[in-house]
C-alpha positions as CSV (number, residue, x, y, z in Angstrom):
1,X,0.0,0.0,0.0
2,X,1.5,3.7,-1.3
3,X,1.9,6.1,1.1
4,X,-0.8,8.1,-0.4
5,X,-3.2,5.4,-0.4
6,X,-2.2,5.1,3.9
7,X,-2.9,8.8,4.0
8,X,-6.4,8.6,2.4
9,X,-7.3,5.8,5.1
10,X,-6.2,7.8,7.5
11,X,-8.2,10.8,6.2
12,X,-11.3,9.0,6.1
13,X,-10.9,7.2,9.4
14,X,-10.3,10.4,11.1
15,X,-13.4,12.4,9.1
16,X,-15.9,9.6,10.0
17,X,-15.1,8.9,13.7
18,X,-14.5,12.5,14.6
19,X,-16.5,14.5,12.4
20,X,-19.1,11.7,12.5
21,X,-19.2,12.2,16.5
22,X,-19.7,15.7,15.9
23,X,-22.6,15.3,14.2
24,X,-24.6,12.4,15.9
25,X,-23.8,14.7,19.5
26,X,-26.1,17.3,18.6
27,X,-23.2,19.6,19.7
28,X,-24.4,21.4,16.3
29,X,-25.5,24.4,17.9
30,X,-21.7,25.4,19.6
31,X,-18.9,26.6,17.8
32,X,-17.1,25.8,19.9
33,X,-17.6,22.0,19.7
34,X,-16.8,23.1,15.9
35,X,-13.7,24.2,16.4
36,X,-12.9,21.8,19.0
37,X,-14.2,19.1,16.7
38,X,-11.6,20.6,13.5
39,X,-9.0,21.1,15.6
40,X,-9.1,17.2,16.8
41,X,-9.3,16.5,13.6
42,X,-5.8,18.3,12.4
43,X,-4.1,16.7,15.7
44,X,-5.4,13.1,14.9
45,X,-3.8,13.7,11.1
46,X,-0.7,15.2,11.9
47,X,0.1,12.1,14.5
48,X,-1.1,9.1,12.2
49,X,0.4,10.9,8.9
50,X,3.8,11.5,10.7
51,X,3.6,7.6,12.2
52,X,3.0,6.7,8.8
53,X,5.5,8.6,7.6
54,X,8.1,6.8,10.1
55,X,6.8,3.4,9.3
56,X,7.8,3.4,5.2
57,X,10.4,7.0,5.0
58,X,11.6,6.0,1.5
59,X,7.7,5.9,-0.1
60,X,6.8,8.9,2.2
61,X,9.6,11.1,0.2
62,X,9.0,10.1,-2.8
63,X,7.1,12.4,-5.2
64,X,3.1,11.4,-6.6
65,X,3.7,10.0,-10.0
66,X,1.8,9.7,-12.9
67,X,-1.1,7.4,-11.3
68,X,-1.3,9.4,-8.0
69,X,-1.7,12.6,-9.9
70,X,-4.5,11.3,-11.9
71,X,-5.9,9.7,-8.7
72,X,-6.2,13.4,-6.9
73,X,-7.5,14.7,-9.4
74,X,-10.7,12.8,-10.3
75,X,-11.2,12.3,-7.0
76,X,-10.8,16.2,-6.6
77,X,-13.8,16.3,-8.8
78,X,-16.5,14.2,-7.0
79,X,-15.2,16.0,-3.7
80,X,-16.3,19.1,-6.2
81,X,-19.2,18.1,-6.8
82,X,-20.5,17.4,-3.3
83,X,-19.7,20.4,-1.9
84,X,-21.2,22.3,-4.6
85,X,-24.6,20.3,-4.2
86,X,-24.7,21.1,-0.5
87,X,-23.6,24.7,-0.7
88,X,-26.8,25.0,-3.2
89,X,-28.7,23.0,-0.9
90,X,-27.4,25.4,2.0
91,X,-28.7,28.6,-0.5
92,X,-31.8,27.2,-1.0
93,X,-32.1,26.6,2.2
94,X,-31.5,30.2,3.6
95,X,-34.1,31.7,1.3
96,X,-36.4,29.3,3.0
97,X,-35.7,31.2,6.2
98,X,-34.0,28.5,7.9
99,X,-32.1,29.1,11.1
100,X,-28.7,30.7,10.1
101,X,-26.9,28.4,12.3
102,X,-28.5,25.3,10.8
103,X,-27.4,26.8,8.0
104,X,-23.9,27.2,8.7
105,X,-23.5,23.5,9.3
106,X,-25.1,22.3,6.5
107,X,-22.4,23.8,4.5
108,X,-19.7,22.5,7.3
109,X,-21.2,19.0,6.6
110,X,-21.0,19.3,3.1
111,X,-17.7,20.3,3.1
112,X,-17.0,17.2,5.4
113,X,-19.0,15.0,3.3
114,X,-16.5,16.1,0.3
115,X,-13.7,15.2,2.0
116,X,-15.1,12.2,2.7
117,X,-16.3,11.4,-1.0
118,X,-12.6,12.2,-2.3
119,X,-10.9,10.0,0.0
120,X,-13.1,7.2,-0.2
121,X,-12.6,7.5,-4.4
122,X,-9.1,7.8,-3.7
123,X,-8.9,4.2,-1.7
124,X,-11.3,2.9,-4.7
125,X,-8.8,4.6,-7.5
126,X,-6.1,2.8,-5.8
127,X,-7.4,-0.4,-5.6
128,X,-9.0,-0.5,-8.9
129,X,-5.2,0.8,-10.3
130,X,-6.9,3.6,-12.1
């Protein structure tokens, strides 16, 4: 397994168990739990990205080739896509006269859900070899 492939794993097991616990806490009304939730979240990658790192050094250093470059970027694209479908959801929403912080993470949850789309497609991409 590529070091990139390891990252997106670790991307997605971090977005679901943290950011998924965010959500299903009902702690959407505090942005504080937000933050505290995002800043968890950076900790949590910066620890397993670096153990990674330590585990394989030589793959870790090496530069995305042709593969991982074409990886990113389509999975760039459905992340794309998802966010763009919530933040219209999130602007259809506010003309509806939904509460503003309601709002707010709708469009927090899209961009999560992106993030979570891309890495997913990037552990398919990589196992598919596309």
């Amino acid at each position: 397994m590529s070091f990139r492939e390891k990252s997106a794993w670790i991307a997605l097991f971090a977005s679901l168990v943290i950011y998924g616990s965010y959500f299903a806490s009902g702690g959407i009304a505090s942005f504080g739990a937000l933050i505290g939730a995002t800043v968890l979240f950076v900790l949590v990658m910066i620890v397993l990205t670096i153990a990674a790192a330590v585990m394989s050094p030589r793959d870790a250093s090496q530069p995305a080739d042709e593969r991982e470059k074409l990886i990113a970027l389509k999975s760039s694209q459905i992340c794309l896509v998802v966010i763009t479908l919530g933040a219209l959801g999130a602007i259809a929403a506010l003309f509806d006269g939904i509460d503003r912080a309601l709002v707010a993470n709708f469009l927090f949850f899209s961009l999560v859900a992106g993030e979570i789309a891309k890495d997913a497609a990037q552990i398919v991409y990589f196992r598919r070899g596309a």
